[in-house]
PAZAPA-4460 file (N, C-alpha, C; in steps of 0.05 Angstrom, whole numbers, plus 32768, in hexadecimal, padded with zeros to 4 digits):
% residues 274
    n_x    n_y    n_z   ca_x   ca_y   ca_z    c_x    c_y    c_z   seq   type   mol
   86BE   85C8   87FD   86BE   85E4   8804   86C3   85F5   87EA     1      X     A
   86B1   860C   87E8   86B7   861C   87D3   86BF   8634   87D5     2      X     A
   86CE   8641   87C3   86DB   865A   87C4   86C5   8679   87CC     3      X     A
   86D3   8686   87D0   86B6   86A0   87E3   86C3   86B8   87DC     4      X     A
   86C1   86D1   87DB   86C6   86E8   87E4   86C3   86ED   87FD     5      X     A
   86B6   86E1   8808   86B0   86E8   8829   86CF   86DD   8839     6      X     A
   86D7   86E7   884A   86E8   86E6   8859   86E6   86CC   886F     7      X     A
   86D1   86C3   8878   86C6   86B6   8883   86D4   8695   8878     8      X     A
   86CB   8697   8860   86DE   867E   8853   86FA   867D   8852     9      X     A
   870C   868F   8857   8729   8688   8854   871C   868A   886D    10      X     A
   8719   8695   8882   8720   8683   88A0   8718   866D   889D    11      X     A
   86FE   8667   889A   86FB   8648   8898   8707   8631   888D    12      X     A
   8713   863C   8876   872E   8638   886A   8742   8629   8874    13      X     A
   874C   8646   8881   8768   8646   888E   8764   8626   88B0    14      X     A
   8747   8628   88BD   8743   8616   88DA   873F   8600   88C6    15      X     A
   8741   85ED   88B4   8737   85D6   88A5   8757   85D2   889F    16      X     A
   8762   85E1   889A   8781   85D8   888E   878D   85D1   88AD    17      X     A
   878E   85E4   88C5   879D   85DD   88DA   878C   85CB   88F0    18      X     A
   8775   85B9   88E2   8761   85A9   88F1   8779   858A   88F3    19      X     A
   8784   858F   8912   8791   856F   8912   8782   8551   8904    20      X     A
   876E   8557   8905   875D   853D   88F7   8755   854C   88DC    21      X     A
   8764   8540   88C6   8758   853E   88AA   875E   8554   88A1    22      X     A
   8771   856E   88AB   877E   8584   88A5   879C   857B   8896    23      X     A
   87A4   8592   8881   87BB   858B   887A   87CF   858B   8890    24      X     A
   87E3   856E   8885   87F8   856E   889A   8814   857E   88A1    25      X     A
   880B   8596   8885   8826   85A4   8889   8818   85C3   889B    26      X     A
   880A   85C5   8892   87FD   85D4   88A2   87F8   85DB   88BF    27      X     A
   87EE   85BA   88C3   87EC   85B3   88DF   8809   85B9   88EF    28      X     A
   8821   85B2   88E2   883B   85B3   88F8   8849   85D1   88F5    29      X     A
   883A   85DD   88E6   884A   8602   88E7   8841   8611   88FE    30      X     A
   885A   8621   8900   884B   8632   8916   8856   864E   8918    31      X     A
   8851   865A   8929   8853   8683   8922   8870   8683   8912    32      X     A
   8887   8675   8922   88A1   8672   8915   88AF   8667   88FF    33      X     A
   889A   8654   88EC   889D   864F   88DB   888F   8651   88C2    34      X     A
   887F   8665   88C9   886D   8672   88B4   886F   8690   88B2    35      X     A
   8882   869E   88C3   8885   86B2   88C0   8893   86BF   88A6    36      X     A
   88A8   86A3   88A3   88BF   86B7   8884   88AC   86B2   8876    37      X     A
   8891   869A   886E   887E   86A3   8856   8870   86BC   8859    38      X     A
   8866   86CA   8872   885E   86DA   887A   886D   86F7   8869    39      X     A
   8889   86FD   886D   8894   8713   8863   88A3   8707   883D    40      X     A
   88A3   86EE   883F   88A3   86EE   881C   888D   86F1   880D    41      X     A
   8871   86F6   8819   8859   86F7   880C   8855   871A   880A    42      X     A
   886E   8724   8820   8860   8744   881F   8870   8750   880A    43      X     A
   888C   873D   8805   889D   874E   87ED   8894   873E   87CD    44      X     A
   887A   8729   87D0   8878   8729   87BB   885B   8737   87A5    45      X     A
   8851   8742   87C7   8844   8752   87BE   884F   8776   87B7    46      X     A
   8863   8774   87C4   8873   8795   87BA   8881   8791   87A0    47      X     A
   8884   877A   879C   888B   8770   877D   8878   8772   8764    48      X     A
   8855   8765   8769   8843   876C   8758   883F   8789   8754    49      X     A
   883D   8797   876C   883A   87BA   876B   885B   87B8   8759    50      X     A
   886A   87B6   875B   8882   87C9   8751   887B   87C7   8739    51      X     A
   8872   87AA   872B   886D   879E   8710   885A   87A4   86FC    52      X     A
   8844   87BA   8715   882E   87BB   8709   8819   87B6   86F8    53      X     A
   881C   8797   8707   8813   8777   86FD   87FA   8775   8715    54      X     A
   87E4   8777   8712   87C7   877E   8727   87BB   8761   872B    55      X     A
   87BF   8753   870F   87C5   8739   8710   87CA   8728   872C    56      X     A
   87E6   872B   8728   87F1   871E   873A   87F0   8734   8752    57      X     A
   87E4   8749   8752   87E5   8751   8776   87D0   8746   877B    58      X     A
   87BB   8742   8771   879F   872F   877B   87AC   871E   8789    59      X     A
   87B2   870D   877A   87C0   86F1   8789   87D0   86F9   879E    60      X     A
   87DB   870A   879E   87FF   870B   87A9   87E6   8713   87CB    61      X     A
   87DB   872F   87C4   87D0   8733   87DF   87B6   8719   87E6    62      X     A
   87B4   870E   87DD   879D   86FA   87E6   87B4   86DF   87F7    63      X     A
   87D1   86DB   87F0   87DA   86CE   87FF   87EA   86E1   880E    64      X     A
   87E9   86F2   8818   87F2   8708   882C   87DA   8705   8844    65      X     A
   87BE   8708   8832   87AD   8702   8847   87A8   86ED   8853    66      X     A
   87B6   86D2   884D   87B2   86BA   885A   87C9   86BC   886B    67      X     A
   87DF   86C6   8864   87EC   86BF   887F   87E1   86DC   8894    68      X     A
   87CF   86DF   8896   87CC   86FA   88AC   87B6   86E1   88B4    69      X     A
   87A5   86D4   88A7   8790   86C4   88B0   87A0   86A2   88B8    70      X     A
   87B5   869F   88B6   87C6   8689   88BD   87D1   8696   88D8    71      X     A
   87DA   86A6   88D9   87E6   86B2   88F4   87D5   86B2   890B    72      X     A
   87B5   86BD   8901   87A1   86C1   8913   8796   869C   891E    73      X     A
   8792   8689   890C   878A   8679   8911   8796   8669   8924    74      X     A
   87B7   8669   891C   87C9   865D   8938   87C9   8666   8957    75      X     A
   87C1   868A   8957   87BD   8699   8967   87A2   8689   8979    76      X     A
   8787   8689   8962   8773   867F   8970   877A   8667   8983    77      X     A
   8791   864B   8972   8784   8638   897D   8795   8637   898E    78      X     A
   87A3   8650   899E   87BB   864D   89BA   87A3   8660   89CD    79      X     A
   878F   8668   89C0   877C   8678   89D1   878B   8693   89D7    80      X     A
   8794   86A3   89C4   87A4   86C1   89C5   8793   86CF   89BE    81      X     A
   878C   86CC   89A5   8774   86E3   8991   876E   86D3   897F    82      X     A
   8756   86DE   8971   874D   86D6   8953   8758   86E2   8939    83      X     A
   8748   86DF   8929   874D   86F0   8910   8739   870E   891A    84      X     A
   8725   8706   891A   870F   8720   8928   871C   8733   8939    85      X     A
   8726   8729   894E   873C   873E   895D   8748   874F   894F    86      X     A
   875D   8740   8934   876C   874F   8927   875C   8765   8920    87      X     A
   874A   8764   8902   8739   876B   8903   8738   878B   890B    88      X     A
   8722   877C   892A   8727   8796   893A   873F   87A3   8946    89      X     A
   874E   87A0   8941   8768   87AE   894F   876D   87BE   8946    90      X     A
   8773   87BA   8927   8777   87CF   890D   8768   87DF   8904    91      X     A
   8746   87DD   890E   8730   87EC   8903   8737   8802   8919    92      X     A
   873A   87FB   892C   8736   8807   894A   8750   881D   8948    93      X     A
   8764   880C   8944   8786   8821   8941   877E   883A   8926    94      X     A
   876F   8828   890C   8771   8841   88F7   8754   8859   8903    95      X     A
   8744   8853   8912   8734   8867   891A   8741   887E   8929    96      X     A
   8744   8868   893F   875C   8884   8950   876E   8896   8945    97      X     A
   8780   8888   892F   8790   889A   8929   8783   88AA   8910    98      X     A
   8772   88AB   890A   8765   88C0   88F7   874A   88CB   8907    99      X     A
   874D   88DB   8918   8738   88E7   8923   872D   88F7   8912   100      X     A
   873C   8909   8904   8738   8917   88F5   872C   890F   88CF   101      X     A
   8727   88F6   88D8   8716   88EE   88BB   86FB   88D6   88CF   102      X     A
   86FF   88CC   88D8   86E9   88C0   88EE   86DD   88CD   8908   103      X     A
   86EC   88E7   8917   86D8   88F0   892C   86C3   88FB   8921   104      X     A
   86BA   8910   8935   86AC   8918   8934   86A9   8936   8929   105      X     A
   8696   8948   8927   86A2   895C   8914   86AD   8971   8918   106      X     A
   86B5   896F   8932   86CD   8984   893E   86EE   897F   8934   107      X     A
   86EC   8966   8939   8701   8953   892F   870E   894B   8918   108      X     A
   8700   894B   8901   86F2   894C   88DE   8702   896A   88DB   109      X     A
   86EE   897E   88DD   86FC   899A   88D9   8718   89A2   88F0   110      X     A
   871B   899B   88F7   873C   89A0   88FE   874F   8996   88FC   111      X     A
   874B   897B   88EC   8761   8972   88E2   8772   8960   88EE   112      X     A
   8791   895C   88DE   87A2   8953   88EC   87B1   8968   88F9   113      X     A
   87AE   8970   890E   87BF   8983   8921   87D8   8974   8922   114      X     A
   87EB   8987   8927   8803   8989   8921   880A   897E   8942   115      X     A
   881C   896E   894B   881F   8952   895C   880C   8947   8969   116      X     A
   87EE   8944   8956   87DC   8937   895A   87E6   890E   8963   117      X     A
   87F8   890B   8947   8802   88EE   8945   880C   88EA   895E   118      X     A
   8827   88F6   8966   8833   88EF   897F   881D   88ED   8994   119      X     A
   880E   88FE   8998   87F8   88FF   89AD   87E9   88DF   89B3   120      X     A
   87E0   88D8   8990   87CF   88C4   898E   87E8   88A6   8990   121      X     A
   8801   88A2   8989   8815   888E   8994   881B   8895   89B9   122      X     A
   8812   88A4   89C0   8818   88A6   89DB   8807   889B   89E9   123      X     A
   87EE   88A6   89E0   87D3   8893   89EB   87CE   8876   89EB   124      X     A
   87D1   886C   89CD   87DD   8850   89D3   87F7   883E   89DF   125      X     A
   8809   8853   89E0   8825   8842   89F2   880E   8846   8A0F   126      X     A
   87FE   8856   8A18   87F3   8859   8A37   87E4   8843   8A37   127      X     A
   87D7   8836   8A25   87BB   8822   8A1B   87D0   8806   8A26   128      X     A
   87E7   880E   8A15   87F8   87F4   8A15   87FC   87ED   8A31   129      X     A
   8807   87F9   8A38   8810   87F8   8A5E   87F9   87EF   8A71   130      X     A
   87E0   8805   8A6A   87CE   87F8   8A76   87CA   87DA   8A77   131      X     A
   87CB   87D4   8A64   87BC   87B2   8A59   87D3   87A3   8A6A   132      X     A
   87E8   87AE   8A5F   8800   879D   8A73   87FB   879C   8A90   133      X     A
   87F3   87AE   8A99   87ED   87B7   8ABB   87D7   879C   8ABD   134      X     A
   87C4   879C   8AB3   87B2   8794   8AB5   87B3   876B   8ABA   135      X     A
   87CC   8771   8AAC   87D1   8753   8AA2   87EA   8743   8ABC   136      X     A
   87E9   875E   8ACF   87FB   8758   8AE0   8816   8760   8ADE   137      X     A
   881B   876D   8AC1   8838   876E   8AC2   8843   8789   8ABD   138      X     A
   885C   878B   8AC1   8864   87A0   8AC8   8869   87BD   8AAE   139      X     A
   8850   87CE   8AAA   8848   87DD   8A9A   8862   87EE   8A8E   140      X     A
   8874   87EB   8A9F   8891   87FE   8A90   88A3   87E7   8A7C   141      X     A
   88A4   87CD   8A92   88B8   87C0   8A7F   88AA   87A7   8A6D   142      X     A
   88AE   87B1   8A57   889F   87A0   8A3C   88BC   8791   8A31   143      X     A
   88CE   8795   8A41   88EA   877F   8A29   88F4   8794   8A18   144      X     A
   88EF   87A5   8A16   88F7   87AD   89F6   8909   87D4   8A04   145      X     A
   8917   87D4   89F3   892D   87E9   89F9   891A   87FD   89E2   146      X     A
   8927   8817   89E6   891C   882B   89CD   8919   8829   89AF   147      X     A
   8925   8815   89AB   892D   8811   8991   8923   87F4   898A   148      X     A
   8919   87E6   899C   890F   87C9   8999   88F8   87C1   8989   149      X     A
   88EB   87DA   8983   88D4   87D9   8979   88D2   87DA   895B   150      X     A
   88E9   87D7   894B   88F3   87D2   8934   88F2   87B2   8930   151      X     A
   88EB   87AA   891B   88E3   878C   8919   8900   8789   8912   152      X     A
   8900   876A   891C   8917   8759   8917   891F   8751   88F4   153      X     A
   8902   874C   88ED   88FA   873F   88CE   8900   8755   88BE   154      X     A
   8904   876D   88C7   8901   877B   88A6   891E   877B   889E   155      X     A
   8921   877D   8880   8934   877C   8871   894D   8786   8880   156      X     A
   8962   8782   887D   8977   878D   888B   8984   87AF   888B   157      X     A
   897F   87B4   8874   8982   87D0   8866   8969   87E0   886B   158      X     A
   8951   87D4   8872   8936   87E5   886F   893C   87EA   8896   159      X     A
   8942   87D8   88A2   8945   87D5   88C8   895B   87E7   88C8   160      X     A
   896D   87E6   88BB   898D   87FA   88C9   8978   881E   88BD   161      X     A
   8968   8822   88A7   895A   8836   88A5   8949   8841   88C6   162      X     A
   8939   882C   88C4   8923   8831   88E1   8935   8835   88F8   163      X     A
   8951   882B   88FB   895E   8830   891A   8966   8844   8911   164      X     A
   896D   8847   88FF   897E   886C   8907   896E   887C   8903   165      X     A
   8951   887A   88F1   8939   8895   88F7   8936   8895   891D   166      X     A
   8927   887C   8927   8920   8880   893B   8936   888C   8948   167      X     A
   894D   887B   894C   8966   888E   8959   896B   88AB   895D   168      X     A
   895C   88AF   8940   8962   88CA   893D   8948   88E4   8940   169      X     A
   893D   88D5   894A   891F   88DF   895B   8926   88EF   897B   170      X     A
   893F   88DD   897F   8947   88E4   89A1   8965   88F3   8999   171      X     A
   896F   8900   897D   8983   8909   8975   89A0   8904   8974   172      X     A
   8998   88EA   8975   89B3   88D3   8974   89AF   88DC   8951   173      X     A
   89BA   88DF   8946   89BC   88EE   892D   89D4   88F9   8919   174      X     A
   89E6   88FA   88FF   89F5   8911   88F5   89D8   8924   88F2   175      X     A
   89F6   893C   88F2   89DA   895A   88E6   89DD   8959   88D5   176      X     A
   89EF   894C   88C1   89E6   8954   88A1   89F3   893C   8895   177      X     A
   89EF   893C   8879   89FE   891E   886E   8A1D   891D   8864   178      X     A
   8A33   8934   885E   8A44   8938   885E   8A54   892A   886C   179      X     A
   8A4D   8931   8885   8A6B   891C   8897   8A65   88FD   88A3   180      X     A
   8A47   88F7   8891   8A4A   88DD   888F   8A5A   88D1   887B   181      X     A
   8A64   88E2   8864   8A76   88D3   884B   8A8E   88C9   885F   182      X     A
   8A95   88DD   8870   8AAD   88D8   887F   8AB4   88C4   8891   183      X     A
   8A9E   88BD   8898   8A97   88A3   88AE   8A99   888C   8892   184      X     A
   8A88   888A   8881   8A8E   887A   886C   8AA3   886F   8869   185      X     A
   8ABB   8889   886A   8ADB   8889   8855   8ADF   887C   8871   186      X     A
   8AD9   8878   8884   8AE3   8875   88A6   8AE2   884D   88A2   187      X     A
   8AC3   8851   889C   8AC1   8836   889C   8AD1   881C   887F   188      X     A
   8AD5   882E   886D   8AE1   881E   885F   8AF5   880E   8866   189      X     A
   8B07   882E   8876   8B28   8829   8879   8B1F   8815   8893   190      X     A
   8B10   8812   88A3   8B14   87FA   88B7   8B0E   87E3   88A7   191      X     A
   8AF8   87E0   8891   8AF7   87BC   887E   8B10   87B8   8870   192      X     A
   8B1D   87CC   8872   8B39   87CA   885F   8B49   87B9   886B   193      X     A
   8B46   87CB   888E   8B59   87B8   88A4   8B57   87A2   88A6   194      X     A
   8B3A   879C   88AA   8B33   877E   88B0   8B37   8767   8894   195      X     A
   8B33   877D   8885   8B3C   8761   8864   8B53   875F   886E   196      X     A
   8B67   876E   8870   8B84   8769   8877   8B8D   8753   8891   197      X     A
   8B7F   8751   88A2   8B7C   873A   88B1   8B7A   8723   88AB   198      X     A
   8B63   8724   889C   8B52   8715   8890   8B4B   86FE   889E   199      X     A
   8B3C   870E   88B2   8B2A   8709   88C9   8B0C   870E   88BA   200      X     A
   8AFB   86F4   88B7   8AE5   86F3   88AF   8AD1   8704   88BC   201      X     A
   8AD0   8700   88D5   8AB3   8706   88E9   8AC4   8730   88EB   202      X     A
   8AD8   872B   88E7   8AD9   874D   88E6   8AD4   875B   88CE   203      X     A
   8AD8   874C   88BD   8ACD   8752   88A8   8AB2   8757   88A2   204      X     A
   8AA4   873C   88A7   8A88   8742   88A8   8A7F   875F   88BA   205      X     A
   8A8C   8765   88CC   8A86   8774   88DF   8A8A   8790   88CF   206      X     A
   8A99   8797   88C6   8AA2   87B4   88B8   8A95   87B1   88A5   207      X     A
   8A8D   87A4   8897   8A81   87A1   887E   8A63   87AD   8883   208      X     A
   8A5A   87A6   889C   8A45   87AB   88A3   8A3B   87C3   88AA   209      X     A
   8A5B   87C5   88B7   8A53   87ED   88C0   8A54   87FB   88A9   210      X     A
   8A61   87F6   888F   8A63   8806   8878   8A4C   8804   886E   211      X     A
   8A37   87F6   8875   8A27   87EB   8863   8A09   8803   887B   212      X     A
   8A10   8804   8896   8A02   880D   889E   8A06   8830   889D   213      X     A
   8A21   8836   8897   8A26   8854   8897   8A18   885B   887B   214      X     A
   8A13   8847   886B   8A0C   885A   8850   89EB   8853   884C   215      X     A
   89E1   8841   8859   89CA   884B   8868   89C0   8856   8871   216      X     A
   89CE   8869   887F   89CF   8883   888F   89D5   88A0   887E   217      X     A
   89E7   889B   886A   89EC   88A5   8860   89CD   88B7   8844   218      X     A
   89C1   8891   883D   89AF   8895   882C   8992   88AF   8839   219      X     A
   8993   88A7   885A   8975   88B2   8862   897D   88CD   8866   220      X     A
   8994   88D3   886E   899E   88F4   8864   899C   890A   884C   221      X     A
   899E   88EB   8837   8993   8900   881E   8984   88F8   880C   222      X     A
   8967   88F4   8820   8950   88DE   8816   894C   88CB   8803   223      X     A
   8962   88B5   8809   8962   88A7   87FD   8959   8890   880D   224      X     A
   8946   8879   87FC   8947   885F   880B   8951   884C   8807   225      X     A
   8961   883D   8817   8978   882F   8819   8970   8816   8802   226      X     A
   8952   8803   880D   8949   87F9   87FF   8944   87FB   87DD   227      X     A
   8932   880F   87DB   8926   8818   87C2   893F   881E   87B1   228      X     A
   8961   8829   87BD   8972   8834   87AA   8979   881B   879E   229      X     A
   897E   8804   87AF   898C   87EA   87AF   8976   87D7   8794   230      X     A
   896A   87DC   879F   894C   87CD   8789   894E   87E1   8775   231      X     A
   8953   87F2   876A   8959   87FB   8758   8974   87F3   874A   232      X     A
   8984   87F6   8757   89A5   87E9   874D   89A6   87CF   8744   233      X     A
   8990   87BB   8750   898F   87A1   8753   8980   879B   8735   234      X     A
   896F   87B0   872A   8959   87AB   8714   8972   87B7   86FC   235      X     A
   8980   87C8   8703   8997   87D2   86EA   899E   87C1   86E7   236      X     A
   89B4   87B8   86F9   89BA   879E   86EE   89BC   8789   86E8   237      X     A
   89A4   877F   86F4   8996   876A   86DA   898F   876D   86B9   238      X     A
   8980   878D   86C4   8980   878F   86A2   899A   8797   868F   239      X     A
   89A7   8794   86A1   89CD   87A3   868F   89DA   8788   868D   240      X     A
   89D5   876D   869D   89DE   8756   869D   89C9   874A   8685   241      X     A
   89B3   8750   8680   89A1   8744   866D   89A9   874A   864E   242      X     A
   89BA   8763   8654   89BB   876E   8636   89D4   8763   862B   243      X     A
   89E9   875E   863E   8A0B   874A   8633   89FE   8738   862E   244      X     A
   89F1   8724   863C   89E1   8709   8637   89D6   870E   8617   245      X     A
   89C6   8718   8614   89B6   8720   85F3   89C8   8727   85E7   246      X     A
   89DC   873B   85EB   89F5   8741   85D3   8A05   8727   85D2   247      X     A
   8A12   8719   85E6   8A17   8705   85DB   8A10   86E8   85CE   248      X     A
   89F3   86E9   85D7   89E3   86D4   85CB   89E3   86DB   85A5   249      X     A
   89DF   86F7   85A1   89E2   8701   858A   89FD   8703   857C   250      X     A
   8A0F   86FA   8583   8A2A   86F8   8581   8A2F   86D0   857C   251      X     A
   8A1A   86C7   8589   8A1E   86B6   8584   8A30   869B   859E   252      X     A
   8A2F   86AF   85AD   8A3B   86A3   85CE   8A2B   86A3   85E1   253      X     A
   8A39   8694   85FD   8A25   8694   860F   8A3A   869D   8627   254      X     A
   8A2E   86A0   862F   8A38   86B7   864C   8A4E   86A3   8660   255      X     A
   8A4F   8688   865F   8A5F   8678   8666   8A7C   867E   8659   256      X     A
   8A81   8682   8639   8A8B   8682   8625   8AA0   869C   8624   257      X     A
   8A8B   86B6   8635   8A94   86CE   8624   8AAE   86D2   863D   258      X     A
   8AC0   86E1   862E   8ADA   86ED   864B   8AC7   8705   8657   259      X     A
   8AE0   870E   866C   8AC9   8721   8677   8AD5   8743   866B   260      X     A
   8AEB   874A   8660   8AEF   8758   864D   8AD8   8758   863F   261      X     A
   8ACC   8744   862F   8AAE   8745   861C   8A9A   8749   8620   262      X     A
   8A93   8752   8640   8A83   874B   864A   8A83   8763   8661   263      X     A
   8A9E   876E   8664   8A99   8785   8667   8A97   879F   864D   264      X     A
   8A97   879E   8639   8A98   87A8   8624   8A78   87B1   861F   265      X     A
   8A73   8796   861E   8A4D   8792   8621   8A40   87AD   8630   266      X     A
   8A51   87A2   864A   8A41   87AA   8662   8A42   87D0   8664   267      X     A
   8A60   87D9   864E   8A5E   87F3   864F   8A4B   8802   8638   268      X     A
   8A3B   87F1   8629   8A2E   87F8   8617   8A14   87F7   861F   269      X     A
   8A08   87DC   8631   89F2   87E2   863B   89E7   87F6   8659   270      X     A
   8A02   8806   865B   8A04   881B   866B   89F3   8840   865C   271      X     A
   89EF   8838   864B   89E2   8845   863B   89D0   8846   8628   272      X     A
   89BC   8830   8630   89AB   881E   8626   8992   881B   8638   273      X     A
   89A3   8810   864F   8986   8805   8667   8999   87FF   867F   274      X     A
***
């Protein structure tokens, strides 16, 4: 088999690897649940080539992004759910609808995005949804899922506590401003304080968590993203940990070696550096 631009060949691809006869064997025993964490480490290592602005490696990075969308579909096919083609169409079909106003027609074209056009066009599909359900025999109101369920399980923990309190705050479960979230903050400390003082683990974990979710809350108040601030803090200091490492390599030590007096000394110098 040889390599293609055509799409056609990674499917063909992808049904030769999960072929029980003469298909790879690791291949063959995965399934939606154990291919999914490659699934979301392939999407942060493509938010990694974009950050890097390395085009390089987004080729690659999105070309194995697109195998697990064509790995997902193939397992799908062979339980008889959907294809890849379905997908496909699902997404051509969802991005038409919701841009009437760049695909209708020319009434549609010249007027734009009207103002709660979107909600209109998510309403239509929650009605699509129900239907299909009706259709399928089952009961078009209850889908399992509470208001808030519709937040993925998988996403990052800090990027998910973001999405529940926007949506939350759609139905005005809400603060009105970000001020007397500091206060809930100072609220939540003094309870991890309590629980260190216990020193009761699982309460710990527990308060830790709500401090961790109040200033999440805190961040989308004064547009900040919880993620993107943290990935920023996370890149300082590496590069403020890179620079003690180099001063003391240039000193003639190694970071095993140095006290941390030395090393915080470093660290206040490359505070003004990088």
């Amino acid at each position: 088999m040889t390599p293609s631009r055509d799409i056609s060949r990674l499917i063909e691809i992808m049904a030769a690897l999960r072929a029980p006869v003469g298909g790879c064997p690791w291949d063959v025993e995965q399934d939606f649940s154990t291919i999914a964490p490659y699934t979301i480490e392939e999407a942060y290592e493509v938010a990694d080539a974009i950050q890097r602005g390395d085009f390089d490696d987004l080729r690659e990075e999105l070309g194995d992004l697109l195998l697990q969308v064509v790995y997902h579909a193939r397992m799908a096919e062979e339980e008889g759910k959907f294809t890849f083609p379905d997908v496909v169409e699902a997404i051509t079909t969802k991005m038409i609808r919701r841009h009437s106003h760049v695909f209708g027609d020319d009434k549609a074209r010249g007027a734009g995005m009207a103002k709660g056009m979107w909600e209109k066009i998510k309403s239509a599909e929650k009605a699509e949804k129900r239907a299909a359900r009706l259709a399928r025999g089952l009961d078009p109101e209850d889908n399992g899922k509470g208001f808030l369920d519709s937040i993925p399980l998988a996403l990052p923990a800090l990027t998910r506590a973001l999405k529940l309190q926007e949506k939350a705050a759609r139905v005005g479960f809400d603060w009105g401003e970000a001020e007397p979230i500091l206060d809930k903050i100072e609220e939540e400390i003094g309870e991890l304080r309590a629980a260190m003082a216990t020193g009761d683990s699982a309460s710990i974990r527990g308060e830790f968590g709500d401090m961790l979710f109040a200033f999440v809350n805190l961040g989308r108040h004064l547009g900040v993203d919880p993620e993107a601030a943290l990935a920023g803090t996370n890149n300082k200091f590496r590069n403020r940990f890179h620079y003690i490492e180099k001063v003391l390599d240039e000193r003639g030590k190694s970071l095993e070696a140095a006290t941390l007096d030395e090393m915080e000394e470093i660290w206040q110098q490359a505070k003004g550096k990088v």
